[in-house]
PDB file of N, CA, C and O in Angstrom:
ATOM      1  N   UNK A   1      19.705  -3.639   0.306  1.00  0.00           N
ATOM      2  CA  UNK A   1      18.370  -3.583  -0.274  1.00  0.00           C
ATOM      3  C   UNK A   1      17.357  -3.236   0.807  1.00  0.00           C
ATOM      4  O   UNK A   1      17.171  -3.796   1.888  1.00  0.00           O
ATOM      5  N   UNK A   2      16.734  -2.168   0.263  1.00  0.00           N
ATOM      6  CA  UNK A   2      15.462  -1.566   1.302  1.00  0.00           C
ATOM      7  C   UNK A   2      14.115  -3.352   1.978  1.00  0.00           C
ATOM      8  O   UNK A   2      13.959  -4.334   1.253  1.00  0.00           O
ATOM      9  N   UNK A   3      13.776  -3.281   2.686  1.00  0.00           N
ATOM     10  CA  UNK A   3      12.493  -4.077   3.475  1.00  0.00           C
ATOM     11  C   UNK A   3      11.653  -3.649   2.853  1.00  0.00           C
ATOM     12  O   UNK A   3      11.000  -4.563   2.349  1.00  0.00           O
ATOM     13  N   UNK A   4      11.146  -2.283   2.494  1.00  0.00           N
ATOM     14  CA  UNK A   4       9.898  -1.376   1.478  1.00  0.00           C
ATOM     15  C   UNK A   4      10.374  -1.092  -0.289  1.00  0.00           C
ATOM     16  O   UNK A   4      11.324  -0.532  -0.837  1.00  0.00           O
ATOM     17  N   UNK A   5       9.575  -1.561  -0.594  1.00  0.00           N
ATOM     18  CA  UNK A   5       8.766  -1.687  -2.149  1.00  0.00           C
ATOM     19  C   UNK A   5       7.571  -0.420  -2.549  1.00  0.00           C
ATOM     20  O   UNK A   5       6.369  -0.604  -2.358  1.00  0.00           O
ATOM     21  N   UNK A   6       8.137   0.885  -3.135  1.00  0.00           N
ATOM     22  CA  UNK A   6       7.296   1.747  -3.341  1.00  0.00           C
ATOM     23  C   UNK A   6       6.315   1.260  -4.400  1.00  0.00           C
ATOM     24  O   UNK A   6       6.722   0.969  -5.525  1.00  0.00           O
ATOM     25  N   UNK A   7       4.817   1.149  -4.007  1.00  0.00           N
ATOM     26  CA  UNK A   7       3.404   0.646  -5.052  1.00  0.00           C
ATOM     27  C   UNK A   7       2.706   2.255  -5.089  1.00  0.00           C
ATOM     28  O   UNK A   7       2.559   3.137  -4.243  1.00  0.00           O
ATOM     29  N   UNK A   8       2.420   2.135  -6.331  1.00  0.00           N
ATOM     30  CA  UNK A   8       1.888   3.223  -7.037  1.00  0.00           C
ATOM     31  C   UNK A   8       0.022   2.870  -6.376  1.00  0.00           C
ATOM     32  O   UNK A   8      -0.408   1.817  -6.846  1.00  0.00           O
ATOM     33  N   UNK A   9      -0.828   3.487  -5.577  1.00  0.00           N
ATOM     34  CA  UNK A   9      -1.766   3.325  -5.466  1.00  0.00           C
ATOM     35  C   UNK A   9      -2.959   3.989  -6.049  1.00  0.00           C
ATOM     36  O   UNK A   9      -2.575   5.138  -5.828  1.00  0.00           O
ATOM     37  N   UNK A  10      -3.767   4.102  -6.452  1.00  0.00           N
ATOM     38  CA  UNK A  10      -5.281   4.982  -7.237  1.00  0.00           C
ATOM     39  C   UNK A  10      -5.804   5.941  -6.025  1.00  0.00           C
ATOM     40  O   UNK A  10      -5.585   7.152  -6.051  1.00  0.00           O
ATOM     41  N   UNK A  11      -6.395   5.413  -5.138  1.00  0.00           N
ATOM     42  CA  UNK A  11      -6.804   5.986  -3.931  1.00  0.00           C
ATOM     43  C   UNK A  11      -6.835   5.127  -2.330  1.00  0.00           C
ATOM     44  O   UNK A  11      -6.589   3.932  -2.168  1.00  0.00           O
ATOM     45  N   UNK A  12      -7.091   5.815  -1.598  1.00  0.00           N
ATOM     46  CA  UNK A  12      -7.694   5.299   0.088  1.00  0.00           C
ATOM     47  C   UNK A  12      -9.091   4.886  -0.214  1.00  0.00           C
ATOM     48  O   UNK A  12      -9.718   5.382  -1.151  1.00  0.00           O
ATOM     49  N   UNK A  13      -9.500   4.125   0.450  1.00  0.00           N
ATOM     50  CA  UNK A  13     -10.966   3.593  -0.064  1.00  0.00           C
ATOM     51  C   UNK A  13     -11.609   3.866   1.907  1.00  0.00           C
ATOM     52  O   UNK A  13     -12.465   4.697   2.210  1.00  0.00           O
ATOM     53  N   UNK A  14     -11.033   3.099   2.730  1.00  0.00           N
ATOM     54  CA  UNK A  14     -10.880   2.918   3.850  1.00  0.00           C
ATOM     55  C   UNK A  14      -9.579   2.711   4.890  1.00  0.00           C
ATOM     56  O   UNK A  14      -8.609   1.957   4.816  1.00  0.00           O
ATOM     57  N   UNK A  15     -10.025   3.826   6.008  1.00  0.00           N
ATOM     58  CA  UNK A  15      -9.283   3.655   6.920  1.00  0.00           C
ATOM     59  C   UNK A  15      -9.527   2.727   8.381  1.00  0.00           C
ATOM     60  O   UNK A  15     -10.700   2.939   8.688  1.00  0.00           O
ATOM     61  N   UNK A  16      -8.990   1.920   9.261  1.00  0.00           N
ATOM     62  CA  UNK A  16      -9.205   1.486  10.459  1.00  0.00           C
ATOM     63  C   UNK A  16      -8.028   1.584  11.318  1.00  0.00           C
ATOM     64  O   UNK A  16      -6.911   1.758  10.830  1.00  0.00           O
ATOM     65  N   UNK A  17      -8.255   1.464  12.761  1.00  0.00           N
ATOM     66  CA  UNK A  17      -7.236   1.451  13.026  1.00  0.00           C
ATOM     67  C   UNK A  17      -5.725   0.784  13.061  1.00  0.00           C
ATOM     68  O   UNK A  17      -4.728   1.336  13.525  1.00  0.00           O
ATOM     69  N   UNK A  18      -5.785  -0.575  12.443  1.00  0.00           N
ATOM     70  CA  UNK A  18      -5.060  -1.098  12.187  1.00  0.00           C
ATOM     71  C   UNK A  18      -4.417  -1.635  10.602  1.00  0.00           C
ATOM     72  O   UNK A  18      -3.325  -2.140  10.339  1.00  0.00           O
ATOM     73  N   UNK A  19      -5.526  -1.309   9.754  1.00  0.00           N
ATOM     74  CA  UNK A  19      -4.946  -1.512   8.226  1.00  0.00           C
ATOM     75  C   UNK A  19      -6.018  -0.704   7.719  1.00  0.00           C
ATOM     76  O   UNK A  19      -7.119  -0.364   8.154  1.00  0.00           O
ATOM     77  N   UNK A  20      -5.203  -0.449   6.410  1.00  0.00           N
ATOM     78  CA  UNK A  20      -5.834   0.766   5.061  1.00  0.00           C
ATOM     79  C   UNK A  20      -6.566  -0.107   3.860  1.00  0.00           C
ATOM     80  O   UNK A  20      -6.140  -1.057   3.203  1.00  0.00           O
ATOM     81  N   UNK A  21      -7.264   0.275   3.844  1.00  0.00           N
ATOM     82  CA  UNK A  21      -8.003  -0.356   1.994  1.00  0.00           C
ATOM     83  C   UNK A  21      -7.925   0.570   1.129  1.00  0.00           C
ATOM     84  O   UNK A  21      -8.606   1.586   0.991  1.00  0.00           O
ATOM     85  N   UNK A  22      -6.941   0.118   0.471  1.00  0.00           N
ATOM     86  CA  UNK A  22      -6.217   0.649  -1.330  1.00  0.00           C
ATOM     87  C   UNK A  22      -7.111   0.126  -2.277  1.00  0.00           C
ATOM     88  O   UNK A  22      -7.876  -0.831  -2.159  1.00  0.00           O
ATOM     89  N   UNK A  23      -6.900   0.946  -3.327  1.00  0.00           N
ATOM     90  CA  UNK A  23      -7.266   0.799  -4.904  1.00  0.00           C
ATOM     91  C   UNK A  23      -6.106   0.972  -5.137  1.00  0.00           C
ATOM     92  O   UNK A  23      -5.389   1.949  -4.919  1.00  0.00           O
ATOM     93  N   UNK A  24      -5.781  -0.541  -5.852  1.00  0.00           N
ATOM     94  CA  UNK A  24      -4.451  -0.413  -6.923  1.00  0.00           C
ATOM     95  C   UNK A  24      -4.936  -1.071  -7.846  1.00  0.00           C
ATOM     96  O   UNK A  24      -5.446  -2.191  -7.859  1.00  0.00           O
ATOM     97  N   UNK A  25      -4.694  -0.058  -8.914  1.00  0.00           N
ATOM     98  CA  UNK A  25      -4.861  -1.019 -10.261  1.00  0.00           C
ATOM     99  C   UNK A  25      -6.018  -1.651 -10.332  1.00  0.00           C
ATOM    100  O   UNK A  25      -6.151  -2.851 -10.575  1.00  0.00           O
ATOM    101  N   UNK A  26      -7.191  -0.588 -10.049  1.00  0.00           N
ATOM    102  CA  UNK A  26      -8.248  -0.892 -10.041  1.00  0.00           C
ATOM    103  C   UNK A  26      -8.979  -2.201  -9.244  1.00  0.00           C
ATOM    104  O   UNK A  26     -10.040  -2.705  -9.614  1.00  0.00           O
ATOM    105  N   UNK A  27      -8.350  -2.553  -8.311  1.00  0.00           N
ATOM    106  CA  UNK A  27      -8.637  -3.732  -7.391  1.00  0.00           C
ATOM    107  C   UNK A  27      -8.352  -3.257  -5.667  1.00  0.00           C
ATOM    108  O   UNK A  27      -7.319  -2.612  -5.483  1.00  0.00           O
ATOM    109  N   UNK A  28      -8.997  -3.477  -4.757  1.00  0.00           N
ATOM    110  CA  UNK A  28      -9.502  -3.253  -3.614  1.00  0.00           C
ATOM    111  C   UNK A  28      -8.460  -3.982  -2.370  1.00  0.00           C
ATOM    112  O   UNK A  28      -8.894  -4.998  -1.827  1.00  0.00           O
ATOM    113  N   UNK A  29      -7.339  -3.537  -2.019  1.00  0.00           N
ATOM    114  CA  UNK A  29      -6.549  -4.151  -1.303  1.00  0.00           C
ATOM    115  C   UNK A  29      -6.425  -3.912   0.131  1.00  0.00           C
ATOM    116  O   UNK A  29      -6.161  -2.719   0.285  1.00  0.00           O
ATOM    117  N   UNK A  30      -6.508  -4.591   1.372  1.00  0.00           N
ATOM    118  CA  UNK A  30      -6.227  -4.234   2.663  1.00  0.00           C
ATOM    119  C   UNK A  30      -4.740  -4.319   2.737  1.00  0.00           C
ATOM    120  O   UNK A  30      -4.210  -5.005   1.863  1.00  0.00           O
ATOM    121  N   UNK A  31      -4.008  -3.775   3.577  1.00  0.00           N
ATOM    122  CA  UNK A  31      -3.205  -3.944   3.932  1.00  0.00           C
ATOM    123  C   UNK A  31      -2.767  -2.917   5.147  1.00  0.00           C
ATOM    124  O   UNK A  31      -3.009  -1.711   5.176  1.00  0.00           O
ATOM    125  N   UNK A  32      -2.066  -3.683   6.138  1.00  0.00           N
ATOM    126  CA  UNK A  32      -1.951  -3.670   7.481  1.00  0.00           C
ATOM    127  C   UNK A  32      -1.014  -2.009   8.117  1.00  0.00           C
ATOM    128  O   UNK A  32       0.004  -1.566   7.585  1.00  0.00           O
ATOM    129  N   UNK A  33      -1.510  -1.575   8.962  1.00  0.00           N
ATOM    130  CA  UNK A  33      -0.313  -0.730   8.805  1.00  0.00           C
ATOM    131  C   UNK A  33       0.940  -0.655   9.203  1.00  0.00           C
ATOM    132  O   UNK A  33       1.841   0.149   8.963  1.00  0.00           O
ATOM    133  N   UNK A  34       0.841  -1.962  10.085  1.00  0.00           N
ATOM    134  CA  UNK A  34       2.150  -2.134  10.648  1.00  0.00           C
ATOM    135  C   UNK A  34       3.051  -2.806   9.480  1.00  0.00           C
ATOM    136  O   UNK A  34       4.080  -3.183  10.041  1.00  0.00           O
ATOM    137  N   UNK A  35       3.105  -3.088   8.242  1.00  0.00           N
ATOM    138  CA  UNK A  35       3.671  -2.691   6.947  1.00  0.00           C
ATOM    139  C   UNK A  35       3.779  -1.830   6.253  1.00  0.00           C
ATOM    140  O   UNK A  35       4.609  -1.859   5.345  1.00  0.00           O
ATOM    141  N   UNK A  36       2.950  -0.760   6.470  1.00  0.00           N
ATOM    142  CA  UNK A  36       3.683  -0.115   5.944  1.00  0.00           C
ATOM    143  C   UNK A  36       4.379   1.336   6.770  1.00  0.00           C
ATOM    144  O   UNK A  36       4.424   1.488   7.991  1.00  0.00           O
ATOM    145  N   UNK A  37       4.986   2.502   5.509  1.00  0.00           N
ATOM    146  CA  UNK A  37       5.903   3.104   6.517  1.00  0.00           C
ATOM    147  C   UNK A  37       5.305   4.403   6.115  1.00  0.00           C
ATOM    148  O   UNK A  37       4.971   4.650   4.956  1.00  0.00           O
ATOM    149  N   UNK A  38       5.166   5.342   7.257  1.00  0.00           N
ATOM    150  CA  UNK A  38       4.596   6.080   8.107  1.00  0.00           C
ATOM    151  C   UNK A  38       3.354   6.142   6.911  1.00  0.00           C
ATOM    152  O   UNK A  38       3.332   6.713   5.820  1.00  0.00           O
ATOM    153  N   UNK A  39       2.368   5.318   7.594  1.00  0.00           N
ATOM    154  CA  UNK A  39       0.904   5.354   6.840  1.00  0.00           C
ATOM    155  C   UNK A  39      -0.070   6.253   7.526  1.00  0.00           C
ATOM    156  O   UNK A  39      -1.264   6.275   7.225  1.00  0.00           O
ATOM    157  N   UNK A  40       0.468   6.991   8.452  1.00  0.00           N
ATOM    158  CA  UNK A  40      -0.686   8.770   8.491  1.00  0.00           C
ATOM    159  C   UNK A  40      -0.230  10.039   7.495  1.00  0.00           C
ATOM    160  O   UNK A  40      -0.756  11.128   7.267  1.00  0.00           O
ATOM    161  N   UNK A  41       0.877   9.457   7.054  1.00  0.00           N
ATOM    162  CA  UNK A  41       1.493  10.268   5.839  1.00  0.00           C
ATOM    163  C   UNK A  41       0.640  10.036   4.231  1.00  0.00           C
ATOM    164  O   UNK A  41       1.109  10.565   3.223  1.00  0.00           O
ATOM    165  N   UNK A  42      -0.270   9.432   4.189  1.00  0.00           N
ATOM    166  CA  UNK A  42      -0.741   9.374   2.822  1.00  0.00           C
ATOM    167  C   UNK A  42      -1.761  10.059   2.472  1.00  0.00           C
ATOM    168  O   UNK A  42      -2.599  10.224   3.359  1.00  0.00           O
ATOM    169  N   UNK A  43      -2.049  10.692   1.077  1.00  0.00           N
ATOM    170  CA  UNK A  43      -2.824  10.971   0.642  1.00  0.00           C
ATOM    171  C   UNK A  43      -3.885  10.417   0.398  1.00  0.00           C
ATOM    172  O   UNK A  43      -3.620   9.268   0.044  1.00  0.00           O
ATOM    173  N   UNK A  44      -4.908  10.585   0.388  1.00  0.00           N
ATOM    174  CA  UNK A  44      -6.084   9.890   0.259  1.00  0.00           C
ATOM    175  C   UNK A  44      -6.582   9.525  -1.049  1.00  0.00           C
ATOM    176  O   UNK A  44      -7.390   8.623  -1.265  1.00  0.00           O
ATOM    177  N   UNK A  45      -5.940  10.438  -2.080  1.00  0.00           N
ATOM    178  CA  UNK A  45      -6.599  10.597  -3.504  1.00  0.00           C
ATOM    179  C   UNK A  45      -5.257   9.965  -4.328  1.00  0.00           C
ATOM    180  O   UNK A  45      -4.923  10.533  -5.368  1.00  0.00           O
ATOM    181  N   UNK A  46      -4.540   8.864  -3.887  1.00  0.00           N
ATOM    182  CA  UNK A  46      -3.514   8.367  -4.660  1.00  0.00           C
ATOM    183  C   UNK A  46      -2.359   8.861  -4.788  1.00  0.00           C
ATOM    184  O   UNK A  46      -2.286  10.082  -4.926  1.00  0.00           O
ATOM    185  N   UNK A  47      -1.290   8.163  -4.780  1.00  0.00           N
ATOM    186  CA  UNK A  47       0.562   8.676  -4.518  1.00  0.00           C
ATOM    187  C   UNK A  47       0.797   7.355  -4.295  1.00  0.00           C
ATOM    188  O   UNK A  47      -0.006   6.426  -4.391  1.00  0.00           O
ATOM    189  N   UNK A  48       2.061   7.326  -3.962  1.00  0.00           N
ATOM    190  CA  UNK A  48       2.826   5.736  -3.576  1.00  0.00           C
ATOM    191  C   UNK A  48       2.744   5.784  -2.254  1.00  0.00           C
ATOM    192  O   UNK A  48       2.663   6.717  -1.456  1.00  0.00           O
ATOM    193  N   UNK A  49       2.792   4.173  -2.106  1.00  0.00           N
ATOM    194  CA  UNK A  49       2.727   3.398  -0.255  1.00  0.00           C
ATOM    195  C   UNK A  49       4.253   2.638  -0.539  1.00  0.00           C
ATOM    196  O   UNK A  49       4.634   1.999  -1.520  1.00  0.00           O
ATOM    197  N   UNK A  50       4.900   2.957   0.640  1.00  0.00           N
ATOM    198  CA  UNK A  50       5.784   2.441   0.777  1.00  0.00           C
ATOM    199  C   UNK A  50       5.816   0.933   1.724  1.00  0.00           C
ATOM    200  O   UNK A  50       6.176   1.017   2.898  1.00  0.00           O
ATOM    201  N   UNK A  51       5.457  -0.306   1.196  1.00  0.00           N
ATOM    202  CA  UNK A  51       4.937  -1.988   1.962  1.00  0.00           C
ATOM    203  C   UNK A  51       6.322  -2.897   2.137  1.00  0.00           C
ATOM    204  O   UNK A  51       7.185  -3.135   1.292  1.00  0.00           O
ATOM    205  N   UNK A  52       6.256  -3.223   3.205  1.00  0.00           N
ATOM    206  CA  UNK A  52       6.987  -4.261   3.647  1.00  0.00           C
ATOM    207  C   UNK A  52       7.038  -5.486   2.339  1.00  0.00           C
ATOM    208  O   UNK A  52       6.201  -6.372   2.165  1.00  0.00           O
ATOM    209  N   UNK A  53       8.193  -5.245   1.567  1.00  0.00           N
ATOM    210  CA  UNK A  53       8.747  -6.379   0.253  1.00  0.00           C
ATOM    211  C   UNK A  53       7.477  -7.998   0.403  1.00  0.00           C
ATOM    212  O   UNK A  53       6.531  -8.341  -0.307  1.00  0.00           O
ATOM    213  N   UNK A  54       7.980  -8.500   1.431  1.00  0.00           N
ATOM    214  CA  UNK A  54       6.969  -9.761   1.314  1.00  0.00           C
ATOM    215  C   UNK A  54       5.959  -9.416   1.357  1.00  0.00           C
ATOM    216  O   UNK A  54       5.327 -10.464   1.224  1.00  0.00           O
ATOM    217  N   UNK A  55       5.364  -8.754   1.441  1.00  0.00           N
ATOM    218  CA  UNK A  55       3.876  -8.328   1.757  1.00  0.00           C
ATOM    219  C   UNK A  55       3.441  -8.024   0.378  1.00  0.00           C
ATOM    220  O   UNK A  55       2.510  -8.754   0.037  1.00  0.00           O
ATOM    221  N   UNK A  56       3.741  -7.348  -0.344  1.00  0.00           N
ATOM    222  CA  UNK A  56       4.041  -6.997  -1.911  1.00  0.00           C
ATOM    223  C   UNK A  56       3.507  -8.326  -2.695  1.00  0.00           C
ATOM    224  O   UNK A  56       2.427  -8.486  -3.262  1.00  0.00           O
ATOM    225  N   UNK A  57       4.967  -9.529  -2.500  1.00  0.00           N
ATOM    226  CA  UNK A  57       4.950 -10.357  -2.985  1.00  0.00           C
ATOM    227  C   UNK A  57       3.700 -11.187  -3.064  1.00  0.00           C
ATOM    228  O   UNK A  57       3.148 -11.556  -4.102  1.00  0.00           O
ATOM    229  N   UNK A  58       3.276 -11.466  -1.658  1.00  0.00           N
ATOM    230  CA  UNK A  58       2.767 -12.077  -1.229  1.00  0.00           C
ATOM    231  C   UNK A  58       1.090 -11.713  -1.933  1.00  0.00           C
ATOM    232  O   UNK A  58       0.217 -12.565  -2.101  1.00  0.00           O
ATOM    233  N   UNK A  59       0.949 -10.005  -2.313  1.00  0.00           N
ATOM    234  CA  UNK A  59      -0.712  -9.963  -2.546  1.00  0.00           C
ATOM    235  C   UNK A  59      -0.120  -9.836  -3.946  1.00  0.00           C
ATOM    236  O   UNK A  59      -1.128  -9.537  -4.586  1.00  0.00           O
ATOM    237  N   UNK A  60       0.884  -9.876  -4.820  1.00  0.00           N
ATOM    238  CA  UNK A  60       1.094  -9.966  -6.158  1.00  0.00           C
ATOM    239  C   UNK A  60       0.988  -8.681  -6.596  1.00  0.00           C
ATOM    240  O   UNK A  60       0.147  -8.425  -7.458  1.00  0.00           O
ATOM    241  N   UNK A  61       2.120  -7.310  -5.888  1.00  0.00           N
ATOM    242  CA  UNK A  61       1.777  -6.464  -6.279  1.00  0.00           C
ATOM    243  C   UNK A  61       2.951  -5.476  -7.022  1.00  0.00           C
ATOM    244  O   UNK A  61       3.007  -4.250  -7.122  1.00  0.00           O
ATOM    245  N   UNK A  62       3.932  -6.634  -7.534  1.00  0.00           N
ATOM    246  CA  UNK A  62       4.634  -5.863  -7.767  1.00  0.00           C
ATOM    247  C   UNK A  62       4.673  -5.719  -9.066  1.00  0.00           C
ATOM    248  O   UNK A  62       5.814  -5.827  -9.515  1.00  0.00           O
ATOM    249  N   UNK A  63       4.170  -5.595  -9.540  1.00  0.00           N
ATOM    250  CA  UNK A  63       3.481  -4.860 -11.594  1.00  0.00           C
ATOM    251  C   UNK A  63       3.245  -3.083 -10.713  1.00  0.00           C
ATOM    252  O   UNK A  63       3.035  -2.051 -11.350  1.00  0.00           O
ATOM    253  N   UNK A  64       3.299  -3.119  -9.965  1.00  0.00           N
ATOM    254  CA  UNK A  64       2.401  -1.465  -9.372  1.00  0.00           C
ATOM    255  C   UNK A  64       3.712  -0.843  -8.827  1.00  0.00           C
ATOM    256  O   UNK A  64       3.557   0.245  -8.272  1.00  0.00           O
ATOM    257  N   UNK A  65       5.196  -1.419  -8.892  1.00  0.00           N
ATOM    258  CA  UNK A  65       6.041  -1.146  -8.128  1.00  0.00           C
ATOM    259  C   UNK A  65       6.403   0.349  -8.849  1.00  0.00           C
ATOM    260  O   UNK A  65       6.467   0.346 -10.079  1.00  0.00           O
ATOM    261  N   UNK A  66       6.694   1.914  -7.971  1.00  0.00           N
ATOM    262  CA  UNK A  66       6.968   2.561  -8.917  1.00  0.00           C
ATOM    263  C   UNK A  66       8.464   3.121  -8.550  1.00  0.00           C
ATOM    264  O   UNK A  66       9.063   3.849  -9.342  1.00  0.00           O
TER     265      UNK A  66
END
């Protein structure tokens, strides 16, 4: 079983250097980038993030799993 949980995201809201702010499912999520996997690879205007499984769990995001 994979460590990453593909989440269907809306858009990039914000970038920093160390974590991204998502719109999923119409709600405003940080998350770190050292969870996820290769996060200079994303689109800005929505596609899937590939997140470290507990991390998922942990912000309750797996209804978004695609």
């Amino acid at each position: 079983m994979s460590d990453y949980l593909d989440i269907k995201y809306d858009k990039i809201i914000r970038k920093t250097e160390l974590a991204i702010l998502f719109e999923i499912g119409g709600e405003e999520h940080w998350l770190p980038k050292s969870q996820i996997e290769n996060p200079d690879q994303l689109e800005d205007d929505g596609g899937d993030v590939s997140v470290q499984f507990w991390l998922v769990v942990e912000k309750g995001l797996e209804g978004y799993a695609s």
